[in-house]
C-alpha positions in Angstrom: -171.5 -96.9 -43.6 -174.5 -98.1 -46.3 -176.2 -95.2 -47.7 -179.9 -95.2 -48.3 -179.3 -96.1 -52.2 -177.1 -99.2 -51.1 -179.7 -100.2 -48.9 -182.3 -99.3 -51.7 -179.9 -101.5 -53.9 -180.4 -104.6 -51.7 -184.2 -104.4 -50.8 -184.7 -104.4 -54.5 -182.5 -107.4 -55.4 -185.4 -109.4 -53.5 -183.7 -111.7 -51.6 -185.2 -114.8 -49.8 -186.3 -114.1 -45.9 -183.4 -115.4 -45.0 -180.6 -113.6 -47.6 -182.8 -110.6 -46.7 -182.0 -111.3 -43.4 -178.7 -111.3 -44.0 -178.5 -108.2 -45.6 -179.6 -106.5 -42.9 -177.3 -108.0 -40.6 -174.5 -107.0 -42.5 -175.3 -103.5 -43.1 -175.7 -103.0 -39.4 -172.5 -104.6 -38.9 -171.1 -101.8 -41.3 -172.2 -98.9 -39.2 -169.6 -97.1 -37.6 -170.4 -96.4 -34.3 -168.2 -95.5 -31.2 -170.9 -95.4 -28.5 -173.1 -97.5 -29.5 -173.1 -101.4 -29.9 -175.9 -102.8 -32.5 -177.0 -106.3 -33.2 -179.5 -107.2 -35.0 -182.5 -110.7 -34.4 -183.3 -111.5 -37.4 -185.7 -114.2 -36.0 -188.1 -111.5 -34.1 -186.7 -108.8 -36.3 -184.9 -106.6 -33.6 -182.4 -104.4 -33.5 -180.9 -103.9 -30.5 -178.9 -100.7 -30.3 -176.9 -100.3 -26.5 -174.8 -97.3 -25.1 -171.2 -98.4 -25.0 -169.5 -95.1 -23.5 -166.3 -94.6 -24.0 -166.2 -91.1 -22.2 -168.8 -89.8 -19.6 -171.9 -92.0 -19.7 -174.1 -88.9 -21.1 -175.4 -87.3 -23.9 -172.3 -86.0 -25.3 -172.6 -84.4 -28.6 -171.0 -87.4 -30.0 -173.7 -90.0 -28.3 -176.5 -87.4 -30.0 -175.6 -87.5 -33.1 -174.7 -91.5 -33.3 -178.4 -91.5 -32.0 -179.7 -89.6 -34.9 -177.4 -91.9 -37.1 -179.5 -95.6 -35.8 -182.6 -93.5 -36.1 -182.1 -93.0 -40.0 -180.6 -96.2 -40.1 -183.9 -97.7 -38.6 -185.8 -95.5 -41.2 -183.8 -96.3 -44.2 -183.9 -99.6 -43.6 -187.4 -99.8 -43.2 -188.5 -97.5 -46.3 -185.9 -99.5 -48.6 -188.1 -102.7 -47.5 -191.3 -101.1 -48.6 -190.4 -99.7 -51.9 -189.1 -103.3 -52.6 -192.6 -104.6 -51.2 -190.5 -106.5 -49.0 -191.5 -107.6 -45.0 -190.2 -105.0 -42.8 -187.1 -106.0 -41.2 -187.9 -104.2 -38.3 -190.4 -104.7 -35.5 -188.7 -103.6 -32.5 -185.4 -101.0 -32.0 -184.0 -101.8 -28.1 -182.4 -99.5 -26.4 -180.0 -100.9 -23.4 -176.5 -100.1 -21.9 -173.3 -102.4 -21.5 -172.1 -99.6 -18.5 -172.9 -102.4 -15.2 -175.2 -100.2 -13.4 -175.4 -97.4 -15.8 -178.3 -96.8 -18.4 -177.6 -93.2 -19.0 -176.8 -90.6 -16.4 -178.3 -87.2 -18.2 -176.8 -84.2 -20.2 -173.2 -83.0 -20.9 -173.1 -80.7 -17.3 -169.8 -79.7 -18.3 -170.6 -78.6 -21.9 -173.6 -76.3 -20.2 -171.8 -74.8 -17.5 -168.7 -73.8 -20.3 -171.3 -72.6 -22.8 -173.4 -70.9 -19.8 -169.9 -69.0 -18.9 -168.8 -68.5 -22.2 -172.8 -67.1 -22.9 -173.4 -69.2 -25.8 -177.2 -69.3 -26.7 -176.9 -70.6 -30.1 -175.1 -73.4 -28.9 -176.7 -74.4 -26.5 -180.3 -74.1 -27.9 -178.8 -76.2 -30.6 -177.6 -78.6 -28.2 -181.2 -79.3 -26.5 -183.3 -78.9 -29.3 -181.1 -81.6 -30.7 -181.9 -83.6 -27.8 -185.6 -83.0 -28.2 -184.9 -84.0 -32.0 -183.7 -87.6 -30.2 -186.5 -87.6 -28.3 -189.1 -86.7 -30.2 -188.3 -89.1 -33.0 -187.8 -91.7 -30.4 -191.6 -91.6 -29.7 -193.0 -91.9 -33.3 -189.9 -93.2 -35.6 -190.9 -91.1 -38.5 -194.5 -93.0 -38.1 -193.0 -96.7 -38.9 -194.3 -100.2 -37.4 -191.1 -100.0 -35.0 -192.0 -99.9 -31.5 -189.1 -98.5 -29.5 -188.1 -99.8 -26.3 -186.0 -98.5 -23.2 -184.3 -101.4 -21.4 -183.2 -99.9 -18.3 -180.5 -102.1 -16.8 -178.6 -99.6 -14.3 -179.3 -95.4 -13.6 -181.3 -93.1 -15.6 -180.6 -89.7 -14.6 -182.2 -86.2 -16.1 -181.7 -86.4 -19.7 -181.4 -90.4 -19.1 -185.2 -90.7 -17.7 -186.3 -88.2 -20.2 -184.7 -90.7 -23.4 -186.3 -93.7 -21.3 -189.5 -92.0 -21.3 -190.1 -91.2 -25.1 -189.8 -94.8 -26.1 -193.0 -96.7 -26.6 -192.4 -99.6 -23.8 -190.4 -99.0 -21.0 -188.9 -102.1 -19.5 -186.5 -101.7 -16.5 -185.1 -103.9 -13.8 -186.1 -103.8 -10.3 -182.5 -102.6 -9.2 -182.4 -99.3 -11.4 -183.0 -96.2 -10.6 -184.6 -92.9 -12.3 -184.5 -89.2 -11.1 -184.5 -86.0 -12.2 -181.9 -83.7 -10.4 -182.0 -80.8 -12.5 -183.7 -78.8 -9.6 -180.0 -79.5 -7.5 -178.4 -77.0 -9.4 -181.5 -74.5 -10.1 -182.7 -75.8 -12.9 -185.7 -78.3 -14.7 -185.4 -81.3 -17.2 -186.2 -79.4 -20.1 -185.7 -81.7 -23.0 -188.9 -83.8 -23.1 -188.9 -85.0 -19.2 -192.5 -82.7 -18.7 -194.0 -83.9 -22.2 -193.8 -87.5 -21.8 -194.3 -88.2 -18.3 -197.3 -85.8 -18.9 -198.6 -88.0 -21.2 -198.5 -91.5 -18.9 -199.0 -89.7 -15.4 -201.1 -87.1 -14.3 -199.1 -83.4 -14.6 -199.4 -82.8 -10.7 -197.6 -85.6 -10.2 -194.9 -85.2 -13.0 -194.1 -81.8 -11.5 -194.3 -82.9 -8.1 -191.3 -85.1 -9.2 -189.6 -83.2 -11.0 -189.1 -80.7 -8.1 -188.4 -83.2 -5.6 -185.4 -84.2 -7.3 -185.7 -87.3 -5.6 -184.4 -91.1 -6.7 -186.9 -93.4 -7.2 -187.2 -96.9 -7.7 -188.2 -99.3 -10.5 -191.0 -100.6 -8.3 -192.7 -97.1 -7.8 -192.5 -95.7 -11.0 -193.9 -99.6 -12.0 -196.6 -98.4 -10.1 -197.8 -95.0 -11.1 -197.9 -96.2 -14.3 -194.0 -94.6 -15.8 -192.7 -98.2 -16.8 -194.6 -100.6 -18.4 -192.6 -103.7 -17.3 -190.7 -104.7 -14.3 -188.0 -107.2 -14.7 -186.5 -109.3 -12.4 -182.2 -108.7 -11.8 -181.0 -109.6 -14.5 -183.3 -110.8 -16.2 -184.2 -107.6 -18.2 -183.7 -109.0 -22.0 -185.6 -112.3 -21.2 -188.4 -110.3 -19.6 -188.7 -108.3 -22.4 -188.9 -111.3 -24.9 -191.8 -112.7 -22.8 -193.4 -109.4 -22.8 -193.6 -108.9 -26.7 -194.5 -112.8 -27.5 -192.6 -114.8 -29.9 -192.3 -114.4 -33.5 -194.3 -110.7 -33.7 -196.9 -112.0 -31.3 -197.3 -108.8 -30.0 -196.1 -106.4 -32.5 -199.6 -105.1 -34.2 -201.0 -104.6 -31.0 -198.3 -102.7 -29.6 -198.5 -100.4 -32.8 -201.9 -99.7 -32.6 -201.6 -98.9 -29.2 -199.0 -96.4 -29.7 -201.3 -94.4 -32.1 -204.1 -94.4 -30.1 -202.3 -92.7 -27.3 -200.9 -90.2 -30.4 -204.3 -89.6 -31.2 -205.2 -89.2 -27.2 -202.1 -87.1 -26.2 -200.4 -86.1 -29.4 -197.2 -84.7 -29.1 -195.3 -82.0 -31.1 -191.9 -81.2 -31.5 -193.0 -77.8 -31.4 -194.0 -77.9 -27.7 -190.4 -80.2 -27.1 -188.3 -76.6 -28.8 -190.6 -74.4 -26.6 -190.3 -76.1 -23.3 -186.4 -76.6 -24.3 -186.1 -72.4 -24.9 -187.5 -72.2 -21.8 -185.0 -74.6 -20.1 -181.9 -71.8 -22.4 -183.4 -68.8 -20.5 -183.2 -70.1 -17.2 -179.9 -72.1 -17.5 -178.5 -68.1 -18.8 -180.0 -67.0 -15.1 -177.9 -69.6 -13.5 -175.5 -68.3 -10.8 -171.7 -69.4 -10.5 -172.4 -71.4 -7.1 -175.2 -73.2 -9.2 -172.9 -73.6 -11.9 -170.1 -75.3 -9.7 -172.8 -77.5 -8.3 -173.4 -79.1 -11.9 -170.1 -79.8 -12.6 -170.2 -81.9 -9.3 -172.4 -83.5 -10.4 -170.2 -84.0 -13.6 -167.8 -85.1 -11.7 -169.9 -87.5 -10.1 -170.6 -89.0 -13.6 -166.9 -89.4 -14.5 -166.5 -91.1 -10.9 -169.5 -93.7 -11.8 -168.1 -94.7 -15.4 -164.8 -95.2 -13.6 -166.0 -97.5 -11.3 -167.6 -99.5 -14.5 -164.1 -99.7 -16.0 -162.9 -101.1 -12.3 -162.3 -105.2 -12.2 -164.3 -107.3 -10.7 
């Protein structure tokens, strides 16, 4: 993997727009990712980064912290171009999923329920203040010109709708499907779900559905205002083209418009920790049968990536 000198290094040698280009490509072919996919277009200066499980499609620990590795990728990258006074190679950082019908179905349930048993706080607040980490960073990227998008092609479950949510666009396909069953087992999405759909919906409504724990539909949350763009089946990464114009069209106003809803509905990584701490003291208060009904719903999880490994 290129460190931040190396990419320093080849920012500074000044390259043409299209050996710079090049450069890039080739030190995000370098990364070393296991579940994660990246490309990079140079042409509209993407990077596309997609979940390629090969466990449980969740947020492992391993998925978190290969997260936090394309985020500083994204940055370094980025801050390499402007100390060379290069363009920015960067516009737009796209997350998707290659899991057929899966985007991303939530948190580790059976890391919580071992670490609830075993009465692990330390580990467990560092798991979810990790995820709020992901998340939070997700929603500004350390205050670059990179708009960050979810491309929802499949299920986005708790922690799932929650990392769908922080990015700056949301575009999903009319097929997938977002809830937030937390309140199954006893519990509430407590690693950003309440301070981003906050900032898009009214808070009545984001609490009425996040006690529900109901599924809902592209289409409706396309219509109270939770995802920006509605795709047609397959037809999620052309829609998304269209929606951000060719060559940068769009890219300025898109920026601007994520800082004026900063400067609207600012949100702090201290309020993300706090609500998280919160979501620690009541997983501790957690009773066995609620405990046995998340890792059902574990199960569940390993049953849906199976099926994405089945032959068509």
């Amino acid at each position: 993997m290129a460190s931040p000198a190396q990419l320093i290094d080849l920012a500074a040698q000044r390259q043409s727009g299209a050996a710079a280009g090049n450069s890039v490509a080739a030190i995000v072919a370098a990364q070393r990712l296991t579940q994660f996919r990246l490309q990079y277009d140079g042409d509209e200066r993407i990077l596309w980064c997609q979940f390629e499980y090969t466990g449980r499609p969740c947020f492992s620990p391993t998925v978190l912290n290969e997260a936090q590795q394309v985020q500083r990728l994204v940055r370094d990258l980025s801050l390499a171009a402007t100390g060379a006074g290069d363009e920015p190679p960067l516009r737009y950082l796209v997350l998707g999923s290659r899991a057929p019908g899966v985007w991303n179905l939530g948190g580790d349930l059976e890391l919580f329920a071992n670490l609830i048993r075993r009465r692990d706080r330390g580990e467990l607040t560092r798991y979810a203040h990790q995820c709020c980490e992901v998340g939070y960073i997700n929603s500004s990227l350390y205050q670059l010109p990179v708009v960050t998008v979810a491309l929802v092609q499949g299920d986005a479950l708790g922690g799932g709708f929650e990392a769908a949510m922080s990015s700056n666009l949301v575009v999903a396909e009319r097929s997938a499907k977002f809830g937030l069953p937390e309140v199954l087992f006893n519990l509430f999405p407590g690693m950003g779900a309440y301070t981003f759909m906050a900032r898009r919906i009214a808070p009545g409504l984001a609490e009425r559905m996040i006690l529900s724990g109901e599924i809902f539909t592209a289409e409706k949350l396309h219509e109270i205002g939770l995802i920006d763009v509605l795709a047609p089946d397959g037809a999620g990464v052309e829609t998304f083209y269209d929606a951000i114009g060719h060559n940068g069209k769009r890219h300025q106003t898109h920026v601007a418009l994520r800082a004026a809803r900063r400067l609207v509905n600012p949100i702090g990584f201290e309020e993300m920790a706090r609500i998280a701490d919160l979501w620690v003291e009541a997983a501790f208060k957690l009773e066995e049968s609620d405990l046995k009904k998340m890792l059902r719903l574990a199960s569940a999880q390993d049953r849906r990536r199976e099926r994405t490994l089945q032959p068509a």
